[in-house]
C-alpha positions as CSV (number, residue, x, y, z in Angstrom):
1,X,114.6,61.9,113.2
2,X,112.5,60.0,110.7
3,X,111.9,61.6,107.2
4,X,109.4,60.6,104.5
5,X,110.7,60.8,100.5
6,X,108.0,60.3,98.2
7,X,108.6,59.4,94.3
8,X,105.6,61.6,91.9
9,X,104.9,59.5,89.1
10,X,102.1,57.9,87.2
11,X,101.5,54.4,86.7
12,X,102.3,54.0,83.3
13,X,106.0,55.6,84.0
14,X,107.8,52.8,85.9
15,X,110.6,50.9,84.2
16,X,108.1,47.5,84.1
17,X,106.4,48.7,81.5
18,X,109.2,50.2,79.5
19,X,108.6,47.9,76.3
20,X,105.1,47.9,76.3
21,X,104.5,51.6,76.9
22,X,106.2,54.1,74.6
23,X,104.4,57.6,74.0
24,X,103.7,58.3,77.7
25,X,101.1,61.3,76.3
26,X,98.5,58.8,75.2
27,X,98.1,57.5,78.6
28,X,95.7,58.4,80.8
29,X,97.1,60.8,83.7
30,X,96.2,60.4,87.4
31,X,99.0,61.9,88.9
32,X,97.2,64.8,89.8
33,X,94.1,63.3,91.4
34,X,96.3,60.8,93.2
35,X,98.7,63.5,94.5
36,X,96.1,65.9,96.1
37,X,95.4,62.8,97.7
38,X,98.3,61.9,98.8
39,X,98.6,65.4,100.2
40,X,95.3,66.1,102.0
41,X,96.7,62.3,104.2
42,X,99.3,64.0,105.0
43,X,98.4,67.4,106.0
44,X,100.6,69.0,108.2
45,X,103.6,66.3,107.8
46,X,106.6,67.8,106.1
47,X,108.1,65.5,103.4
48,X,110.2,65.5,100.1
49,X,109.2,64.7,97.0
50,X,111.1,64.0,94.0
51,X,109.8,64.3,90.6
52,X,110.2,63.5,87.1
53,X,110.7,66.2,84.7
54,X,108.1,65.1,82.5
55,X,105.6,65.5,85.0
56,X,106.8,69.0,86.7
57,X,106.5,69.9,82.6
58,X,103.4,68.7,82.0
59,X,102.1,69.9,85.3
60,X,103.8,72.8,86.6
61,X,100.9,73.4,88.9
62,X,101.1,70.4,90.8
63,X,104.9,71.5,91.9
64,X,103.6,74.5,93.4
């Protein structure tokens, strides 16, 4: 049995740009847009995805 894992994060929050990138709120979010997206490809496919806190706090929506 195969299963699909999927990591929910923006761009700006990967560890690459760590010492360029410090107040994660002044970026600009696309994590939402990119997610439905993400989500209408895989339609009926079950998979699990893991997510950062900052983004299940800054949009608790999205988790539902």
């Amino acid at each position: 049995m195969r299963k699909l894992t999927i990591d929910l994060e923006d761009w700006f929050q990967v560890y690459n740009f760590s010492k360029v990138i410090k107040d994660w709120d002044k970026q600009e979010d696309r994590i939402v847009s990119n997610t439905r997206k993400v989500l209408e490809l895989l339609d009926d496919v079950k998979a699990t995805f893991f997510v950062l806190g900052y983004v299940a706090d800054k949009f608790p929506f999205l988790i539902k």
